[in-house]
C-alpha positions in Angstrom: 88.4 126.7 -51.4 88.2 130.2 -53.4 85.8 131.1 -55.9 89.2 130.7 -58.6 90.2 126.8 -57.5 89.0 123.7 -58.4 90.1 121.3 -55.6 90.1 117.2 -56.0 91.3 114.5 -53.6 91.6 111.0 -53.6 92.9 107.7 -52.0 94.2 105.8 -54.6 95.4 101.9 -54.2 99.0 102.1 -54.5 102.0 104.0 -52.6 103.3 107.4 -54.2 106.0 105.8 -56.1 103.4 103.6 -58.4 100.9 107.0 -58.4 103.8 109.2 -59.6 105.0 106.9 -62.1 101.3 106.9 -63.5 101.1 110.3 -63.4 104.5 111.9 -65.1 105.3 108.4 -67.5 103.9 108.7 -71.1 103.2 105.4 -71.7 100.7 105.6 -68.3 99.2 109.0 -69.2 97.7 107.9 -72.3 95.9 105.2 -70.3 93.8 108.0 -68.4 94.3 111.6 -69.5 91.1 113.0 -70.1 87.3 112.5 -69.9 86.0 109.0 -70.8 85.7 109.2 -74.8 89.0 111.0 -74.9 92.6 109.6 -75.6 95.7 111.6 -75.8 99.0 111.7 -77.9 102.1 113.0 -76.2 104.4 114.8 -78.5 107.3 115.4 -75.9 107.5 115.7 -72.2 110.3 117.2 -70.5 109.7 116.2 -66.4 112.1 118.5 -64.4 111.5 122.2 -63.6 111.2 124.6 -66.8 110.7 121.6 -69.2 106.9 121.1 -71.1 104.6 118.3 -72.1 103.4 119.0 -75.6 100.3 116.9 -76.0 97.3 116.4 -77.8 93.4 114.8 -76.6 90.9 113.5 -79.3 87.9 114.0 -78.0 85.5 111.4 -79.0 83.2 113.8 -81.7 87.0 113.9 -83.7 88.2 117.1 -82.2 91.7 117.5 -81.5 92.6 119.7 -78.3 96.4 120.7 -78.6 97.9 121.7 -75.0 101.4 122.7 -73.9 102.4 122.3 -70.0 104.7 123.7 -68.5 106.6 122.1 -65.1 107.0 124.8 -62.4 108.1 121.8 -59.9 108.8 118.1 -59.8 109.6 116.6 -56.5 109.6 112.8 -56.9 107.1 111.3 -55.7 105.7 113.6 -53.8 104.4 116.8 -55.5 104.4 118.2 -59.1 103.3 121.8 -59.8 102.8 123.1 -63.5 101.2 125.7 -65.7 98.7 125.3 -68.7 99.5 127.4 -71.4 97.3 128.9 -74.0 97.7 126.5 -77.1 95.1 128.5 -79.5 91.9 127.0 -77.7 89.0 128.4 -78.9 88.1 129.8 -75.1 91.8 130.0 -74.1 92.7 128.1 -71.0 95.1 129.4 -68.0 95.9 127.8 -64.9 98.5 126.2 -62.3 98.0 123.1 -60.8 99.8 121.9 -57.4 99.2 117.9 -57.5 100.6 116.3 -54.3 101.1 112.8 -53.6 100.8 111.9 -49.9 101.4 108.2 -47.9 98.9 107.3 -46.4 99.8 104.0 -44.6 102.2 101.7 -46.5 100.4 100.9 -49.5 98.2 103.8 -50.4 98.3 107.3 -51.4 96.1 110.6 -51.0 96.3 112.3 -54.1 95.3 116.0 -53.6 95.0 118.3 -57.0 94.3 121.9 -56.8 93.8 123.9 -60.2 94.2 127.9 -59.6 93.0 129.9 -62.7 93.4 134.0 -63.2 90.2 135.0 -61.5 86.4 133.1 -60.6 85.8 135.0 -63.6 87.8 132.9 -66.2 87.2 129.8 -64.3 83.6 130.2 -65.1 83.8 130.4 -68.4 86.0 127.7 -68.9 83.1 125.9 -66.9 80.7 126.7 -69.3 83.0 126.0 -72.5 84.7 123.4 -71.3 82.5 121.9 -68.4 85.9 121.7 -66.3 84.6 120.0 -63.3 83.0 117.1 -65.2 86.1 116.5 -67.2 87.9 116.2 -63.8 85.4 113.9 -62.6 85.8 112.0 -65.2 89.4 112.0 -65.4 90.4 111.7 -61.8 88.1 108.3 -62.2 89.9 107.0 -65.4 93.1 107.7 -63.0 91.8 105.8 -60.2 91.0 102.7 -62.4 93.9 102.3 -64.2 95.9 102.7 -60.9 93.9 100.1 -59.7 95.3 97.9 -62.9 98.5 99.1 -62.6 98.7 97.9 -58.9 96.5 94.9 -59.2 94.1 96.5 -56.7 91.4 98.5 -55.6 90.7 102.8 -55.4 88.3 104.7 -53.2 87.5 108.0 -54.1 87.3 110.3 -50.8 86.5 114.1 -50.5 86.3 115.0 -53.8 84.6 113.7 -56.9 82.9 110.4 -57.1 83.6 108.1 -60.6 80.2 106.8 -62.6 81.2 103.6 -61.9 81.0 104.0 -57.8 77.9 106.1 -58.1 76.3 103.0 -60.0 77.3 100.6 -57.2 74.7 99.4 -55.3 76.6 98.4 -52.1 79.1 101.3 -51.5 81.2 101.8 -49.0 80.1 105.4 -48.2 77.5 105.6 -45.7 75.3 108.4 -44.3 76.2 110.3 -41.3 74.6 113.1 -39.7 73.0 114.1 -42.9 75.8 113.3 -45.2 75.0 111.4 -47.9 77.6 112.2 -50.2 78.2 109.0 -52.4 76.6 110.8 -55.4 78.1 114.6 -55.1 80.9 116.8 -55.9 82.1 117.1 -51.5 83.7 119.8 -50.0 86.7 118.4 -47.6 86.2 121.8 -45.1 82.2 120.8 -45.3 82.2 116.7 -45.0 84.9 114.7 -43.3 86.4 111.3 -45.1 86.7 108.5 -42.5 89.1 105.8 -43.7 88.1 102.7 -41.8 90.4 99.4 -40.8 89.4 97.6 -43.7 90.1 101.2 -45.8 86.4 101.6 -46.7 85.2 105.1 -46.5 82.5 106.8 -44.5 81.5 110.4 -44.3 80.8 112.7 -41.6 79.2 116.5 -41.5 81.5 118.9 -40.1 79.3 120.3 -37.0 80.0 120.8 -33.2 78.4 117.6 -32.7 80.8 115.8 -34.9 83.4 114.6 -32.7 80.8 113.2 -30.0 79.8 111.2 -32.9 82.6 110.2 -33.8 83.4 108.8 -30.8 80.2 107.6 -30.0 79.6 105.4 -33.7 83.1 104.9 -34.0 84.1 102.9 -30.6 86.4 105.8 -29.9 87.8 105.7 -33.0 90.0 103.3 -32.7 92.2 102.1 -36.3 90.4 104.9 -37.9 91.6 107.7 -40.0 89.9 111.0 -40.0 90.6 113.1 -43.4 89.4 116.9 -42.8 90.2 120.2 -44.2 89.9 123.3 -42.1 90.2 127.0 -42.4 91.8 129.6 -40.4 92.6 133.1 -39.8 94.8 132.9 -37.0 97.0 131.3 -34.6 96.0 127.9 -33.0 94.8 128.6 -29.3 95.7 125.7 -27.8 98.6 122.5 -28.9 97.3 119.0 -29.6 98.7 115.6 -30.2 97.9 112.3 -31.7 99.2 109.1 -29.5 97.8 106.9 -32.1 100.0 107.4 -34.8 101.6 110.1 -37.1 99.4 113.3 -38.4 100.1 114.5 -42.1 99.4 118.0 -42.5 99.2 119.8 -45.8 98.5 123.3 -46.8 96.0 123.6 -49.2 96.2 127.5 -49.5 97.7 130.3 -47.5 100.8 130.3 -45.5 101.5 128.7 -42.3 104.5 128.0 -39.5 103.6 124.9 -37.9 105.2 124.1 -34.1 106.5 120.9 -33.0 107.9 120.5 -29.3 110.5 117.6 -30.1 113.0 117.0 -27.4 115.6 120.3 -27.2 112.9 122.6 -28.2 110.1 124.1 -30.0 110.9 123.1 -34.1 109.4 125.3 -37.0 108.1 124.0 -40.3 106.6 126.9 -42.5 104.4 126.1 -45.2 104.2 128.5 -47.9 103.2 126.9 -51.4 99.9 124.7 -51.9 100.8 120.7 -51.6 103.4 121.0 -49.6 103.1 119.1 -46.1 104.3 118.2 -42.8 104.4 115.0 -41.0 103.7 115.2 -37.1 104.9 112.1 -35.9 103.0 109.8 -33.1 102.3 111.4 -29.6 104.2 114.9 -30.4 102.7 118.2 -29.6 102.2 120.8 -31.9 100.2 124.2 -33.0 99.9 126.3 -36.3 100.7 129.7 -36.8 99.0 131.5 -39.7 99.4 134.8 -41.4 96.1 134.9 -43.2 93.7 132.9 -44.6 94.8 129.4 -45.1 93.5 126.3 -45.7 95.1 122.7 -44.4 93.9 119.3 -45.0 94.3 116.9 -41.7 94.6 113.4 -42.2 95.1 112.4 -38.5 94.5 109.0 -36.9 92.4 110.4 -33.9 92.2 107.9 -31.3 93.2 109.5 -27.8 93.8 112.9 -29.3 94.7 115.5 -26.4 94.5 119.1 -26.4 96.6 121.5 -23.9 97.4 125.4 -23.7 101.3 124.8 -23.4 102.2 121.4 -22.8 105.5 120.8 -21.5 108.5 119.4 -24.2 109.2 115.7 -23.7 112.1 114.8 -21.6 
């Protein structure tokens, strides 16, 4: 993550469908927009590429915070990527924001939002104006619950920012690991692995050279378990790896890179060039990465019997 992005993620209780629908449907939006104390008014909303959501939030001491967005990308239900516009804020506010909506398993989604702004130098003072990662906390919570309404079920926050209301629970479901008590901070995904359990309960491991003994060792190999994991690179994979356990989504995060599969007939290319966008490495194929330059990709990989190899051979 650079010193300009603010990065959330989340497993939310519901398949994509449901989450977009919350996400881009007025009637949802003013459920959850916002930091607790706010509500919001939309004035129009134009969902397709080039169209803008006119909106306003009341915050909760009666001030009124117009802001105009406009869509750069809608991809139903898997990604939307917009810009915030300056609306005559007193600390104008400029950014664009990739939010991508990934399956994870058949009834739950990992929602991944990354906010770029012009430089670390704007984004700190719209810290300090705004307190930007505390109203995302806050809002990515409000999300979470009414997801969990709208779906008649539960929401697990993972790798990003923990709600109030599961840093007050006494029994949570996020244990310590190597260190890695992370129930009650802001987590970096590079720095602390998610793992999503059977019963979809959420552990957390340090990233280390260690880890994946660990893993294997507290984990009973890690069978039925999901590891979620973001790592950065600066140049081509040295070795292929596969997953016999079940498919791997991969998604870039930042950066550019041309992902290898070796599928029957041949090597196959997928190049991933804007934040959000993924891949889906299906069970027990090989594959590498490719990368131009710095990049960052988030891994959420069911790891039992993982294999490594230099250059395996293509199946028959």
């Amino acid at each position: 993550m650079s010193d300009k992005e603010l990065i959330t993620h989340r497993v939310l209780a519901a398949p994509p469908e449901i989450v977009f629908d919350v996400w881009s449907d007025p009637a949802h939006v003013s459920m959850w927009w916002g930091p607790r104390g706010f509500t919001t008014t939309t004035h129009s909303m134009d969902l397709r590429p080039g169209g803008e959501w006119h909106f306003t939030m009341h915050g909760p001491d009666g001030r009124d915070y117009v802001n105009r967005i406009e869509y750069v990308e809608v991809v139903p239900p898997s990604r939307i990527v917009y810009r915030h516009r300056d609306e005559g804020e007193t600390v104008p506010v400029r950014f664009q924001t990739t939010v991508t909506f990934a399956p994870l398993g058949p009834a739950k989604t990992l929602l991944i939002m990354c906010m770029v702004f012009d430089t670390p130098e704007h984004l700190a003072e719209i810290e300090e104006a705004y307190g930007a990662s505390e109203g995302l906390l806050e809002t990515m919570a409000r999300l979470a619950e009414h997801v969990a309404s709208a779906n008649a079920d539960g929401a697990r926050a993972v790798g990003g920012l923990c709600d109030a209301d599961a840093q007050n629970d006494q029994t949570p479901d996020t244990k310590e690991n190597n260190g890695a008590n992370t129930m009650h901070a802001v987590i970096d995904i590079a720095s602390v692995f998610a793992i999503l359990r059977p019963d979809l309960g959420v552990d957390t491991i340090r990233n280390s050279p260690e880890m994946y003994a660990a893993l294997d060792r507290d984990y009973d190999r890690f069978q039925g378990h999901v590891l979620i994991a973001a790592y950065d690179f600066t140049e081509d994979w040295n070795s292929w790896e596969c997953h016999p356990a079940g498919d791997e989504t991969v998604i870039l995060l930042s950066g550019a890179v041309e992902m290898v599969l070796r599928e029957r007939g041949g090597d196959r290319s997928v190049v991933l060039q804007e934040p959000g966008t993924y891949v889906i490495v299906p069970r027990g194929v090989w594959h590498t990465a490719k990368v131009s330059g710095p990049a960052r990709m988030l891994f959420i990989t069911p790891g039992e019997g993982t294999e490594h190899a230099e250059d395996p051979s293509a199946p028959e």
